[in-house]
C-alpha distance (Angstrom), angle and dihedral (degrees) to the residues before:
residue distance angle dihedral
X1 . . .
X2 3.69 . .
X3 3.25 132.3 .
X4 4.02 127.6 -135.0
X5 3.70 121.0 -141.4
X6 3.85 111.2 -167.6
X7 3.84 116.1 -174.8
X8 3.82 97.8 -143.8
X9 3.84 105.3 165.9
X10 3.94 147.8 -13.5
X11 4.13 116.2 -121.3
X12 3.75 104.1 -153.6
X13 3.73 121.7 -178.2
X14 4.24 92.1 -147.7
X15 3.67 112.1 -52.6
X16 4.10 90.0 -18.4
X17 3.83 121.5 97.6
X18 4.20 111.2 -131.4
X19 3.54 104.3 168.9
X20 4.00 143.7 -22.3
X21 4.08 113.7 -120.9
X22 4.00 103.8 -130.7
X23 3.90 124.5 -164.5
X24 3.36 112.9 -140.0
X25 3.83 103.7 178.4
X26 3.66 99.4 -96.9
X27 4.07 101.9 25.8
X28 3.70 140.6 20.8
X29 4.17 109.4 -124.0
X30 3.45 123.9 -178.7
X31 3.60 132.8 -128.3
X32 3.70 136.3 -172.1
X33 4.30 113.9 -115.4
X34 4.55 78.3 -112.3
X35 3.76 82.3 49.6
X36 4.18 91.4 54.0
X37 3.47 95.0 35.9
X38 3.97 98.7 58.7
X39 3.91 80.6 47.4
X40 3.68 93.4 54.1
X41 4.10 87.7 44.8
X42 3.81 94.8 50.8
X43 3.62 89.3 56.9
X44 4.17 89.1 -114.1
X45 4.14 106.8 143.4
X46 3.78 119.8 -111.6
X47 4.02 107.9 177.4
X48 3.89 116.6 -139.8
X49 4.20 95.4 27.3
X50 3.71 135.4 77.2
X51 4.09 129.9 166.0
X52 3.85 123.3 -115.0
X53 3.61 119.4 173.1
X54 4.26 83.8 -0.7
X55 4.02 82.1 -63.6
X56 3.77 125.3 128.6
X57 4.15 112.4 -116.9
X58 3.16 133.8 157.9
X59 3.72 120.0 -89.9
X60 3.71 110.0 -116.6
X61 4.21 93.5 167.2
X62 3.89 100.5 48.1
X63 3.48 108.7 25.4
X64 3.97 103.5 29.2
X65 4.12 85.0 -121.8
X66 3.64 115.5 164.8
X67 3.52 107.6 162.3
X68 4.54 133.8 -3.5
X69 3.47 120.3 -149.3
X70 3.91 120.4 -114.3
X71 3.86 124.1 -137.1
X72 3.35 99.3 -146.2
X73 3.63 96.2 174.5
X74 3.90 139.3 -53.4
X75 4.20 102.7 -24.8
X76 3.78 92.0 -8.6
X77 4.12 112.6 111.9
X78 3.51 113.0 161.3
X79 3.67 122.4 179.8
X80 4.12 109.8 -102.5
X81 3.89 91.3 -132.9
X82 4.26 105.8 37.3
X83 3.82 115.4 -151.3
X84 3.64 121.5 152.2
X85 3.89 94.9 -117.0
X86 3.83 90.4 75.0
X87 4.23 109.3 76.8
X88 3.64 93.5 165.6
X89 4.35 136.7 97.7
X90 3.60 90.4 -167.5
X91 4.04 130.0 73.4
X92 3.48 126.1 -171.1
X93 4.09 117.0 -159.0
X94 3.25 120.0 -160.8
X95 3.61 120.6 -120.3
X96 4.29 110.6 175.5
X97 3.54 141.1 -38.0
X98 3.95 127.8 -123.6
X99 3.74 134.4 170.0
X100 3.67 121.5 -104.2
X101 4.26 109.7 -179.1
X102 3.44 90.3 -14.8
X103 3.60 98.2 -56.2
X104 3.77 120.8 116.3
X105 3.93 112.3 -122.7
X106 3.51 129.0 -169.8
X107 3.86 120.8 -144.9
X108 3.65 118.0 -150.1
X109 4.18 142.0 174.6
X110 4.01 118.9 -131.1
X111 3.36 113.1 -144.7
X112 3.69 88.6 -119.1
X113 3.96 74.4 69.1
X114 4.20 96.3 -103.6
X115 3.44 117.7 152.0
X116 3.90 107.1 -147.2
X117 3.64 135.9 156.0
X118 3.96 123.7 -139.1
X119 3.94 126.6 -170.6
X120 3.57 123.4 -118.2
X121 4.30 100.4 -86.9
X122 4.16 83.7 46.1
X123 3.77 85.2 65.9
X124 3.04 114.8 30.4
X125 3.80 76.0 64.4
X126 3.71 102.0 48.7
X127 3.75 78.9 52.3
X128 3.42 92.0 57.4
X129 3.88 95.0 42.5
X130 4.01 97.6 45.4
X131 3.59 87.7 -114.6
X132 4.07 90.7 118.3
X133 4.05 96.1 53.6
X134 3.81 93.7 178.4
X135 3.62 147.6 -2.0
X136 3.92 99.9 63.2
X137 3.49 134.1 29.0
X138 4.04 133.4 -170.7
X139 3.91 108.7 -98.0
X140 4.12 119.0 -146.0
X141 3.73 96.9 -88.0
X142 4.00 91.0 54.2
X143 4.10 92.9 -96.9
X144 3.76 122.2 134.9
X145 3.74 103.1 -115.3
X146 4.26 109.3 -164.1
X147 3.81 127.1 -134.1
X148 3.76 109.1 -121.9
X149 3.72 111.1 -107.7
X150 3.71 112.2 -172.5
X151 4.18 128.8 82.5
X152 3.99 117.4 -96.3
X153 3.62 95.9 -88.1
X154 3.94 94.9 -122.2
X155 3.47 97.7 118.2
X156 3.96 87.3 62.0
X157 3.37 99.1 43.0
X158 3.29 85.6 52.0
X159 3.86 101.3 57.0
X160 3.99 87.0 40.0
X161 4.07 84.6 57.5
X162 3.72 82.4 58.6
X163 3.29 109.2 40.4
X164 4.12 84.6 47.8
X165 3.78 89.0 49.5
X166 4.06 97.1 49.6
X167 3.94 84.4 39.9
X168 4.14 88.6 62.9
X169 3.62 98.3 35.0
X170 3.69 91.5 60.4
């Protein structure tokens, strides 16, 4: 099984970094930026972050991320990289899609740690607002194109190799 690893949010303590809030599917953990980075260097998945020049940032190629939400302190979330574009303290991320009646939905975490769900117009505007800052992103014929979310699956293959090989030895 794979894990998912969803950066949702920053917790500074003023201008210092503490820890990074991480979505895991069914929790939110946190993790020092060390933590992340030895993650990152071990070649384990962690949506939303990539290094350059050993430095956290977000990850606009694999993930889609264009901004993460700071928690500056209690009620204060200020976005991590400040343009005037973005008018919002909340960020949704998206985490999958699924069809409900026919209908494709597409479930998300806030980064006041929501879990919501928004139909295809809703995002596609978010998009367009900066209010989704990762997960998704609009393709070039106006379709929401998702970030992939689960690990390389080399570790399975791996133990299937195994399992295969003890299975024909025997």
């Amino acid at each position: 099984m794979c894990k998912m690893r969803v950066v949702v949010r920053r917790e500074m303590l003023g201008a210092r970094e503490q820890a990074w809030s991480v979505w895991n599917g069914k929790e939110v953990m946190e993790y020092t930026g060390n933590q992340i980075k030895g993650m990152l260097k071990s070649d384990q998945k962690v949506c939303g972050l990539t290094m350059k020049d050993n430095e956290l940032v977000p990850d606009a190629e694999g993930f889609f991320t264009t901004n993460i939400m700071e928690h500056r302190y209690c009620g204060n979330f200020t976005p991590m990289i400040e343009s005037e574009n973005v008018m919002s303290n909340v960020f949704y991320i998206v985490t999958g899609s699924h069809e409900e009646k026919g209908v494709t939905v597409f479930d998300c975490i806030s980064t006041k740690f929501e879990q919501a769900s928004f139909n295809e117009s809703d995002v596609k505007a978010y998009i367009k607002l900066g209010i989704i800052s990762g997960g998704a992103r609009l393709g070039a014929d106006d379709k929401i194109e998702l970030a992939p979310l689960e690990y390389e699956k080399a570790e399975e293959t791996k133990q299937e190799e195994k399992k295969e090989g003890g299975a024909k030895k025997k």
